[in-house]
C-alpha positions in Angstrom: 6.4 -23.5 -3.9 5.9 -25.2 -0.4 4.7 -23.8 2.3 7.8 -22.8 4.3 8.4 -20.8 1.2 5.1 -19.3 1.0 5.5 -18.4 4.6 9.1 -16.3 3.8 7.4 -14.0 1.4 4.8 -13.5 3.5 7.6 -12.6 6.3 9.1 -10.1 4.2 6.3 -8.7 2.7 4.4 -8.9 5.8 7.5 -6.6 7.1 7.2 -4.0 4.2 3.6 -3.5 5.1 4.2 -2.6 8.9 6.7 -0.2 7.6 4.0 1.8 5.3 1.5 1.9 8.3 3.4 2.4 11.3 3.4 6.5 11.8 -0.2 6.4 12.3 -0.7 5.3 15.6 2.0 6.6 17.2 2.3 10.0 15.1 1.0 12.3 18.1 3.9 11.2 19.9 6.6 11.4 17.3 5.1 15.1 16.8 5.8 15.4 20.7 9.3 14.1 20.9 11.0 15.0 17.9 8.5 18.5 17.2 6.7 17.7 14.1 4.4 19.4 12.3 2.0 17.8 9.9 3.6 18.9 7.0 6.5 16.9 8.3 4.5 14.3 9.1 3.3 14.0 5.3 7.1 14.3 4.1 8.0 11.5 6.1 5.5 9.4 4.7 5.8 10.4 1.4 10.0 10.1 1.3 9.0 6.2 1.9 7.0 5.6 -1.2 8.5 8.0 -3.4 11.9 5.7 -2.8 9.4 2.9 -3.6 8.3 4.6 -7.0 11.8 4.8 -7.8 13.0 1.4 -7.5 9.9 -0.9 -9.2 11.5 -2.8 -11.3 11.2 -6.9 -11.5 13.6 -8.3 -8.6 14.4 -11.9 -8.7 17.3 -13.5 -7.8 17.0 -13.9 -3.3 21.1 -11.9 -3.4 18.9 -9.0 -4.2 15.8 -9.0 -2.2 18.2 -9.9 0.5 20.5 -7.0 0.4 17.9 -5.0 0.1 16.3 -6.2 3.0 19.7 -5.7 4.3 19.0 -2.0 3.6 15.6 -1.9 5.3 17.7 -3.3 8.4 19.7 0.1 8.7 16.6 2.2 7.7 14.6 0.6 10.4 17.5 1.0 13.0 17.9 4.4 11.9 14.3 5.3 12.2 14.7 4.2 16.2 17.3 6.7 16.4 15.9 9.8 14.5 16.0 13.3 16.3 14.7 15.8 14.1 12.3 15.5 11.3 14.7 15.9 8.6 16.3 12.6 9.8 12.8 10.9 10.1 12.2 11.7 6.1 15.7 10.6 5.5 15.6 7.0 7.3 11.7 6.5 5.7 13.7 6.5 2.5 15.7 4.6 3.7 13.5 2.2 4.4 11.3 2.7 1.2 14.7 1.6 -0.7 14.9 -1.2 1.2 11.3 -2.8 1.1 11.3 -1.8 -2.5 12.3 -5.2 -3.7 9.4 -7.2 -1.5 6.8 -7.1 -3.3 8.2 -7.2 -6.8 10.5 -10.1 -5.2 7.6 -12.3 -4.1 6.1 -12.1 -7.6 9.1 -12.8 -9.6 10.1 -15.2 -7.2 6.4 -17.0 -7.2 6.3 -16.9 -11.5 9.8 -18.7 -11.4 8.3 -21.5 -8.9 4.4 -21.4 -10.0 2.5 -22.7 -12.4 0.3 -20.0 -14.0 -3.2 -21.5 -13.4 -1.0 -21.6 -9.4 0.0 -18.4 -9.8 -3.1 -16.0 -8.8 -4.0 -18.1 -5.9 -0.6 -18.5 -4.0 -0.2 -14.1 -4.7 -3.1 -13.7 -3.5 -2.4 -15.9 -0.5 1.0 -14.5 0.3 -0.7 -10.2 0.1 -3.5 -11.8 2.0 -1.4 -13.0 4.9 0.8 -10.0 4.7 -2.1 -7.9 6.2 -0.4 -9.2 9.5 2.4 -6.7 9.2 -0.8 -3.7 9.0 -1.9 -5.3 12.1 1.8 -5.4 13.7 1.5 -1.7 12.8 -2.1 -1.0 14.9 -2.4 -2.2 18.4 1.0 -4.2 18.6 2.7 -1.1 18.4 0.6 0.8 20.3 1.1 -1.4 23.3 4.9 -1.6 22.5 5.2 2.3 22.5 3.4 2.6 26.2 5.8 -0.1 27.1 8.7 0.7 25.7 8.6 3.7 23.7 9.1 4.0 20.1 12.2 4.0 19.7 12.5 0.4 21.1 9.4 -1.2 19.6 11.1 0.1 16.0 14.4 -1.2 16.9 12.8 -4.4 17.7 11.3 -4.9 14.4 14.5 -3.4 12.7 15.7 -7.5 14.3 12.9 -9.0 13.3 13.3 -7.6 9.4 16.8 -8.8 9.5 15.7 -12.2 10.3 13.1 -12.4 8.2 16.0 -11.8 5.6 18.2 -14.5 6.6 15.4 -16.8 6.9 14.5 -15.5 3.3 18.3 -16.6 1.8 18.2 -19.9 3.8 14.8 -21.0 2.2 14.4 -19.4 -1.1 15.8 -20.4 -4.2 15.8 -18.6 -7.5 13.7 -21.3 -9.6 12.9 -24.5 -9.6 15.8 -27.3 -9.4 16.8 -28.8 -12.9 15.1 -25.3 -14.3 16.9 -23.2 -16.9 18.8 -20.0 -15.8 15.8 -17.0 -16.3 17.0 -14.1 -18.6 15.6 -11.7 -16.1 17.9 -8.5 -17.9 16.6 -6.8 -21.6 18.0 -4.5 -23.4 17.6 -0.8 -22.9 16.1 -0.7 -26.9 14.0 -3.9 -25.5 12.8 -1.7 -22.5 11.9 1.6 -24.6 10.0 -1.1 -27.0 7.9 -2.4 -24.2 7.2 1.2 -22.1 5.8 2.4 -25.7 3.4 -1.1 -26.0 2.3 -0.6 -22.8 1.3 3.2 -23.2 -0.6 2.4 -26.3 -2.8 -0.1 -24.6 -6.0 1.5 -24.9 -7.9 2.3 -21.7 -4.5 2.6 -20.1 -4.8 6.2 -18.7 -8.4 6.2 -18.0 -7.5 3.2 -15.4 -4.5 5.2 -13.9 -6.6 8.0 -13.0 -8.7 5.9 -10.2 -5.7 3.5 -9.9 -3.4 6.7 -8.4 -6.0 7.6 -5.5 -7.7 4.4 -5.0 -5.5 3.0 -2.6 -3.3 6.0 -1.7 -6.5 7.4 -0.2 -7.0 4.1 2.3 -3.5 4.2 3.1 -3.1 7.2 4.0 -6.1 7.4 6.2 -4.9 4.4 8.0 -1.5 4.7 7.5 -0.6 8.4 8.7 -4.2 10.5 9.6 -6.6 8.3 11.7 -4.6 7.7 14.7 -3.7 11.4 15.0 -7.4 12.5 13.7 -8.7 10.3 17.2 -6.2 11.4 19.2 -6.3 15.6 18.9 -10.4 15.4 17.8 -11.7 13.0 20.2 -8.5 12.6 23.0 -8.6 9.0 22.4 -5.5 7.5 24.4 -2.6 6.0 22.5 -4.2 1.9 23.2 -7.7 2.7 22.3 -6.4 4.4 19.0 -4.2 1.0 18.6 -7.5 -0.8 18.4 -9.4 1.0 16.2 -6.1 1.1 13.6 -6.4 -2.7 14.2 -10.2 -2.7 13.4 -9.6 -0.4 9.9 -6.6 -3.0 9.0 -8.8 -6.3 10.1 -12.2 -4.1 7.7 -9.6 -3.8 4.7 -8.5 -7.5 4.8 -12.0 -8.7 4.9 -12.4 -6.1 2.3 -9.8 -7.5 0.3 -11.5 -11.0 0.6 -15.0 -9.8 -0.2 -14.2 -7.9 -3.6 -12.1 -10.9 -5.2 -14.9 -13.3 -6.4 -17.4 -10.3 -7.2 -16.1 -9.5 -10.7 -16.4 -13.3 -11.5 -19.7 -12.9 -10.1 -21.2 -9.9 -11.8 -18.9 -10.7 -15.0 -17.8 -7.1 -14.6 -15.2 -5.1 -13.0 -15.8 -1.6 -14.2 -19.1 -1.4 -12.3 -17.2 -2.9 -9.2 -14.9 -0.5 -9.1 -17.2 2.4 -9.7 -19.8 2.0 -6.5 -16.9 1.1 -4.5 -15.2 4.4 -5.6 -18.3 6.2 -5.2 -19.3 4.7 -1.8 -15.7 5.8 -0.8 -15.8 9.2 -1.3 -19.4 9.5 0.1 -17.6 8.1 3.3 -14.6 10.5 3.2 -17.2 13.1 2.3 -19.3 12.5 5.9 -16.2 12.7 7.4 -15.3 16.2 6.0 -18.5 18.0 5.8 -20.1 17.0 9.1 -18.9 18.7 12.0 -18.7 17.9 15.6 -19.2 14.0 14.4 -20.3 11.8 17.3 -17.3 9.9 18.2 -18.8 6.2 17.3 -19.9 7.9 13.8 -16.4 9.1 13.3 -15.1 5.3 14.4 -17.8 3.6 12.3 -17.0 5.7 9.1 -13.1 5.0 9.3 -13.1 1.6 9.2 -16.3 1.1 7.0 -13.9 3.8 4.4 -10.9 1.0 4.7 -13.3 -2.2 3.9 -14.7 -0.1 1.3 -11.9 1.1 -0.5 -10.3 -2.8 -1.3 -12.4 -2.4 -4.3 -8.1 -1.6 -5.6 -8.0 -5.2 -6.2 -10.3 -5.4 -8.6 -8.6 -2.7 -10.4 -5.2 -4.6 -9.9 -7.3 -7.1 -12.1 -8.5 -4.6 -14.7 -5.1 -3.3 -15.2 -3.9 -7.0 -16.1 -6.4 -7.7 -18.5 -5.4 -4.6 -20.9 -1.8 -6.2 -21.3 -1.3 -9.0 -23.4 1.0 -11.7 -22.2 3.9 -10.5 -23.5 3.3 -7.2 -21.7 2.6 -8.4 -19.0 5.8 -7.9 -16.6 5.9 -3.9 -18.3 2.4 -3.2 -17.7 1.6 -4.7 -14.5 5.0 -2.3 -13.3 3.3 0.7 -15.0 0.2 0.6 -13.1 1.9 -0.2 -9.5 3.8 2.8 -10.5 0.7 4.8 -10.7 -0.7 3.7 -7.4 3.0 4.5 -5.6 2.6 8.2 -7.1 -0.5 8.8 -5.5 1.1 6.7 -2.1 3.6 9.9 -2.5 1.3 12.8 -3.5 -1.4 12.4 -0.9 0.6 12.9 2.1 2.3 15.9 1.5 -1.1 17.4 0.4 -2.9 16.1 3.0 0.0 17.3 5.4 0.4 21.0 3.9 -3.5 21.4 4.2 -3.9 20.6 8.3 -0.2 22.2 8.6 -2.1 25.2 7.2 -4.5 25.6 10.2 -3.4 27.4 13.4 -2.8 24.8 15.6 -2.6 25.5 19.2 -0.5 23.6 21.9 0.8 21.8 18.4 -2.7 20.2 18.3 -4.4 20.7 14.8 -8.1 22.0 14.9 -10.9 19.2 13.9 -11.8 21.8 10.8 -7.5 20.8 9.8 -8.9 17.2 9.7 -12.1 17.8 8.0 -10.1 19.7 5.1 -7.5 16.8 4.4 -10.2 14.3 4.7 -12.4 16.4 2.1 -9.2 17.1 0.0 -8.3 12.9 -0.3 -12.3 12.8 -1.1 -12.1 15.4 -3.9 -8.7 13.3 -5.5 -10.5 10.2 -5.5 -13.4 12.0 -6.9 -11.7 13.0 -10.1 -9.9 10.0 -10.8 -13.5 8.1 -10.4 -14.8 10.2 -13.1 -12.1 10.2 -15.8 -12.9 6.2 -14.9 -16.2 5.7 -15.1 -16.5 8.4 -18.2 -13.8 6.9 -20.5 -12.1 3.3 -19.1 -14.3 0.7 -20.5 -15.3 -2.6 -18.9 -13.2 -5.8 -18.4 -15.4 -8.8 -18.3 -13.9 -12.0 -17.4 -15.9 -14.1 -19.4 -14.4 -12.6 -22.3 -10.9 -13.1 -20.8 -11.6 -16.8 -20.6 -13.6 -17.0 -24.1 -10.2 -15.7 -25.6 -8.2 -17.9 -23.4 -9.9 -21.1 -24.2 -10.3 -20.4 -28.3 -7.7 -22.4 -30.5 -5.0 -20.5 -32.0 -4.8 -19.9 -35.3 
């Protein structure tokens, strides 16, 4: 897969990312023009990734990622035109139909192209590089909203999706050329078969309990509470919040980068995971239990919670190791379910809880904050302990024992 390639999926993907981060900073001003509440807020956010739960399946062939793109086009143009919060909810799901098929695309796509021993490092290339559309969603947009207004800036990247979709069908292919046709379609008896492998997989549900609320919990820090946390807390103007976004998103790359090699390098992953889950909630647990928190502390603690929390790679990697090959496609699916559900759940908690709180002048109190903080804490908390109690360890020196004994 050449580069130009390479550099599509990171378009789209790219793309789908600014779309799951982009209400943060600019969320006390969609409450003040369209009249929001937080719970509102939280439905919007949620409608987006509960259309994502519903639609990951494999996609392959580019007709499909396209036209779904094609889909994100109108959800994005729509979300530039919403006036009432009903309407917001309704484009994000719009929206979350349409980037549905990005991710799942780019690895389908990249397993048609790549060669397995390929495969990891060009994935992890094209998610790496995908950050950018986090960063698009941080000051970029914060700049774009004082310029223009948000209605603009989103209408903007509503063009920029659509050409990142007809760049997509000009420069993708759906395999290799001289490759045989992929049977990418099973049977619904073939399907049932493979759900009820996957579920037996022991360790399965022990790893979806942290998987759900591992990442969920950064995103929807960074994603949908930060920005308005700084801005009714602290009075932190719509630029200065734009950077600070921009400094959680730039903390969760590095993250990203920083937790890859370690499970090589410890030859564990289970006791990765754990002090990163554990170090996360003590985070989220400053943030809710201290009041009146300096405002450098409260900085300092959201983006040190973002680069903390990338430990979800290494579960990503767990998860893979429980399936064997066959399984892989099924299993792989399962768990990225999991991790959407929580995506879904987290907001519409999080949302009810500071929607709960008198909130004067349409300003929630810092207490509001502190609550949803310490509620995302006390999620993460649980699924940490089901974790560490029952899921048991994934070395990858076993992996590659098994991989390099001779079949017999």
């Amino acid at each position: 897969m050449g580069t130009a390639a390479v550099a599509v999926l990171v378009a789209i993907t790219g793309l789908s990312q600014f779309y799951r981060s982009c209400l943060g900073v600019i969320a006390p001003e969609l409450t003040r023009d369209l009249g929001l509440t937080p719970e509102d807020l939280g439905h919007a956010n949620s409608a987006f990734f509960l259309a994502f739960a519903l639609l990951q399946i494999p996609f392959g062939p580019r007709r499909v990622v396209v036209a779904f793109t094609a889909i994100a086009v109108a959800g994005g143009l729509w979300q530039a035109t919403v006036t009432s919060a009903a309407e917001l909810a309704a484009a994000r799901f719009v929206l979350g139909i349409g980037c549905s098929a990005s991710f799942m695309g780019a690895v389908t796509l990249a397993a048609l192209w790549v060669s397995g021993a390929q495969l990891s490092t060009v994935l992890s290339r094209v998610f790496a590089l995908s950050q950018v559309g986090t960063f698009l969603a941080a000051t970029p947009l914060a700049l774009a909203e004082s310029a223009v207004g948000w209605r603009w800036a989103f209408a903007a990247v509503a063009l920029m999706t659509a050409a990142a979709g007809l760049w997509f069908y000009a420069c993708i292919r759906d395999r290799p050329p001289g490759a045989a046709p992929a049977q990418l379609h099973d049977s619904l008896a073939d399907v049932l078969r493979g759900l009820a492998e996957v579920w037996r997989s022991p360790g399965l549900p022990s790893l979806l309990a942290i998987h759900t609320f591992a990442y969920a919990s950064m995103a929807t820090v960074l994603g949908l509470w930060a920005g308005p946390y700084l801005a009714h807390v602290y009075g932190m103007d719509i630029a200065t919040r734009g950077h600070v976004l921009l400094a959680m998103a730039l903390a969760q790359l590095v993250g990203i980068l920083a937790y890859g090699p370690l499970d090589r390098l410890f030859d564990t992953r289970k006791w990765i995971v754990v002090p990163g889950a554990v170090a996360s909630v003590l985070t989220l647990g400053a943030l809710a239990l201290v009041p009146g928190l300096p405002l450098a502390a409260a900085v300092a603690l959201l983006i040190a919670f973002t680069g903390i929390t990338s430990y979800s790679v290494v579960i990503v990697a767990h998860g893979r190791s429980l399936f064997p090959d066959h399984l892989v496609g099924r299993g792989v699916t399962t768990v990225n379910i999991a991790q959407v559900i929580g995506l879904t759940v987290l907001p519409l908690l999080s949302g009810a809880i500071i929607g709960a709180f008198p909130a004067p002048g349409a300003i929630p109190p810092e207490i509001a904050y502190r609550s949803a903080f310490g509620a995302i804490g006390l999620t993460l908390a649980t699924g940490l302990l089901v974790y560490a109690l029952f899921a048991k360890d994934a070395k990858p020196s076993v992996a590659a024992a098994e991989t390099r004994a001779p079949s017999r």
